[in-house]
C-alpha positions as CSV (number, residue, x, y, z in Angstrom):
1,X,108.7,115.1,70.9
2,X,106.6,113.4,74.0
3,X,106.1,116.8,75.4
4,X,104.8,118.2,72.1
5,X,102.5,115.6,71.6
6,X,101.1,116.7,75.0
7,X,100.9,120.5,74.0
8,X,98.8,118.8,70.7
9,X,96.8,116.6,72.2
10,X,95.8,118.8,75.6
11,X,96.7,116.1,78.1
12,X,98.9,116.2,81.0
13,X,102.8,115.3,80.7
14,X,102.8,111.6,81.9
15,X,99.2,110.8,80.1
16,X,100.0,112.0,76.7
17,X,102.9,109.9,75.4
18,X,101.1,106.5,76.6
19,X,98.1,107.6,74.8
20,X,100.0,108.3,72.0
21,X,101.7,105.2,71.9
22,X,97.9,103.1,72.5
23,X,97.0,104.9,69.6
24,X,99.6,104.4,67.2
25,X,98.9,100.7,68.2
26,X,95.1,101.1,67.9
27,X,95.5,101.7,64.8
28,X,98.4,99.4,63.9
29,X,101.2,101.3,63.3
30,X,103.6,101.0,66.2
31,X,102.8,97.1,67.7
32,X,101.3,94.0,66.2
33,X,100.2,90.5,67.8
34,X,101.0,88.1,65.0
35,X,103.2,87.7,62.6
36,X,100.9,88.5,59.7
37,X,100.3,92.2,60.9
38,X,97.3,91.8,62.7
39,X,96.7,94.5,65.2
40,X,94.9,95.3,68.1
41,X,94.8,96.6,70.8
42,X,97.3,96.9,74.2
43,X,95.2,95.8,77.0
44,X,96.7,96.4,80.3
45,X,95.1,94.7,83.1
46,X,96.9,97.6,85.5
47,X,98.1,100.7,84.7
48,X,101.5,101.2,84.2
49,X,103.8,102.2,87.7
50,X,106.1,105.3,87.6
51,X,109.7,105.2,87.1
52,X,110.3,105.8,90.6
53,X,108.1,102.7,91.5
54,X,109.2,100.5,89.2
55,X,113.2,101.2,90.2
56,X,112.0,100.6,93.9
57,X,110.5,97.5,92.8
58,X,113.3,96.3,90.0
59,X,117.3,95.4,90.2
60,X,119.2,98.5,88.4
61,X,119.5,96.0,85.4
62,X,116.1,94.9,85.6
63,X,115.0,98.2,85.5
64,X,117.4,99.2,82.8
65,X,116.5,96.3,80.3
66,X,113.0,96.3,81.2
67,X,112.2,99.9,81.6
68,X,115.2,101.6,79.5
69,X,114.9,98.6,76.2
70,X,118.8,97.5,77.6
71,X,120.1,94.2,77.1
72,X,121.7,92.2,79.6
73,X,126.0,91.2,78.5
74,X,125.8,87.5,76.2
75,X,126.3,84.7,77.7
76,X,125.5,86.1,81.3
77,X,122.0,85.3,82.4
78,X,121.0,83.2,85.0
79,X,118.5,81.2,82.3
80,X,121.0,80.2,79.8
81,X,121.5,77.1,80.4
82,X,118.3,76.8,82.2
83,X,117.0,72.7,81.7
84,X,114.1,72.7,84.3
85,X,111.2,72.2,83.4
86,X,108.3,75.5,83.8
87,X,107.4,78.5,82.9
88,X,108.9,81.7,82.3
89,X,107.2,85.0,83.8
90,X,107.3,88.4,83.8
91,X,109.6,90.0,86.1
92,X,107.6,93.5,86.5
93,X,104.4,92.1,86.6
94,X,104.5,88.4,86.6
95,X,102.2,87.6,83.4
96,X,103.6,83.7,82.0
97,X,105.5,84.4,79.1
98,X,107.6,81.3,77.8
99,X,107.4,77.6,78.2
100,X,110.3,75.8,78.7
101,X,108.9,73.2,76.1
102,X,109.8,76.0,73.5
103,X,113.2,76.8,74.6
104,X,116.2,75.6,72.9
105,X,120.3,76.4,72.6
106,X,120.4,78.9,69.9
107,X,124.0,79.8,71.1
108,X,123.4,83.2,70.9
109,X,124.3,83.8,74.3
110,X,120.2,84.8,75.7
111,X,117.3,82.6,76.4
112,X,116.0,81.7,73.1
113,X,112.3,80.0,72.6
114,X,110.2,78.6,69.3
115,X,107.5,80.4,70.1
116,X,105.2,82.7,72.8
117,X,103.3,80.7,75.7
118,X,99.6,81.1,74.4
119,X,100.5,80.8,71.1
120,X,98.3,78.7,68.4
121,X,100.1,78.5,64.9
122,X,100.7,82.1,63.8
123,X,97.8,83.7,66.1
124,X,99.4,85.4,68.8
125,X,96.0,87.1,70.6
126,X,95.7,84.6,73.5
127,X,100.2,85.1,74.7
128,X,101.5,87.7,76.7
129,X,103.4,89.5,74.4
130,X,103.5,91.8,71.7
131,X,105.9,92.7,68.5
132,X,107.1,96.5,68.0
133,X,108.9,97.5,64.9
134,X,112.6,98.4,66.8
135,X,114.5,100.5,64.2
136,X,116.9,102.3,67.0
137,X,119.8,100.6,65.6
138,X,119.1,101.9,62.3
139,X,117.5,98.9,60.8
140,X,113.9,97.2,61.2
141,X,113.8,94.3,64.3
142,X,111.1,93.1,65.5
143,X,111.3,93.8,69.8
144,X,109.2,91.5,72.1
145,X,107.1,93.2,75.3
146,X,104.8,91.8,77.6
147,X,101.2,92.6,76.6
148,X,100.6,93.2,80.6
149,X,103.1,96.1,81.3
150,X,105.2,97.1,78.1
151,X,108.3,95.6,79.6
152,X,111.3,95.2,76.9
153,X,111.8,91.1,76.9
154,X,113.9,91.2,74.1
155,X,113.4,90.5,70.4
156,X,112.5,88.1,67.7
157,X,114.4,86.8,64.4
158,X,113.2,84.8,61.6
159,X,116.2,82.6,62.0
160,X,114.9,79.9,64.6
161,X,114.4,76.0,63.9
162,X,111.3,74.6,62.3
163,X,108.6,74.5,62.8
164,X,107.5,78.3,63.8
165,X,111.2,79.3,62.5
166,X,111.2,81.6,64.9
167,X,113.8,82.6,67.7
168,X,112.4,84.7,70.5
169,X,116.1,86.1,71.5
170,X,115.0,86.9,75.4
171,X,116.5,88.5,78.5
172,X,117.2,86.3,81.6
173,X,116.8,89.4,83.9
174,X,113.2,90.2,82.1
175,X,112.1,86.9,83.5
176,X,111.1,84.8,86.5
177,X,111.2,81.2,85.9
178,X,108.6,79.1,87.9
179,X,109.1,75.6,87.8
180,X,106.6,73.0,87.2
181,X,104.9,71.2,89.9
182,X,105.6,67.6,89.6
């Protein structure tokens, strides 16, 4: 599919399917910013590093949740029971994702949080990540990337506690806590 949307479009191999997928998002039909289907667009602030880069740089299951939209075993991540306070960053590119004001015990087994760091009320434009319709299970989730370098984080149910009611179901290995300077 990739490589016929090259042959359409007239670009090289690895330009085409990005370009593809910035489009689709242009124009709102692959990622959205907020929850009331706002869309715009992906803003990278550098471009996106090959897979061979980005497997030199990454664990094999950083790379394979990150890169490869894996998840990491339940109950297995180093920020489970993380109580320190900080924030949570991106492990491939290191752009602040969560707060740990907005993390909680969902007892799912992952990180879960309220809400996106940057976040004000239902306007998601000013965080660092972005919602993609996920139906490769064969239903419609929502999945959670970083804005900065389209790394999988994980993915977000409508089943959190008030107020947002949100639950931003994260991988620990997708993230670099940074704890706050006291």
């Amino acid at each position: 599919m990739a490589r016929l949307l090259c042959v359409l479009s007239g670009l090289p191999w690895p330009e085409a399917p990005l370009r593809a997928v910035r489009s689709l998002a242009d124009s709102g039909g692959l990622c959205s910013k907020a929850r009331n289907g706002d869309a715009g667009p992906l803003t990278k602030c550098e471009p996106s590093l090959a897979k061979s880069d980005w497997q030199k740089k990454l664990t094999p299951e950083q790379y394979h949740v990150t890169r490869e939209k894996g998840t990491e075993p339940p109950f297995s991540g180093m920020y489970l029971n993380n109580k320190e306070s900080g924030m949570y960053h991106c492990v491939c590119c290191d752009s602040p994702l969560f707060s740990s004001e907005k993390k909680y015990c969902s007892g799912t087994g992952w990180p879960s949080f309220t809400e996106a760091h940057g976040t004000s009320g239902s306007d998601e434009s000013n965080s660092g990540i972005l919602r993609c319709l996920d139906t490769s299970l064969g239903s419609a989730r929502t999945e959670v990337v970083c804005k900065q370098c389209e790394a999988h984080l994980g993915h977000v149910f409508p089943d959190g506690p008030g107020p947002t009611g949100q639950r931003f179901c994260i991988n620990s290995v997708a993230l670099k806590f940074k704890p706050s300077k006291h």
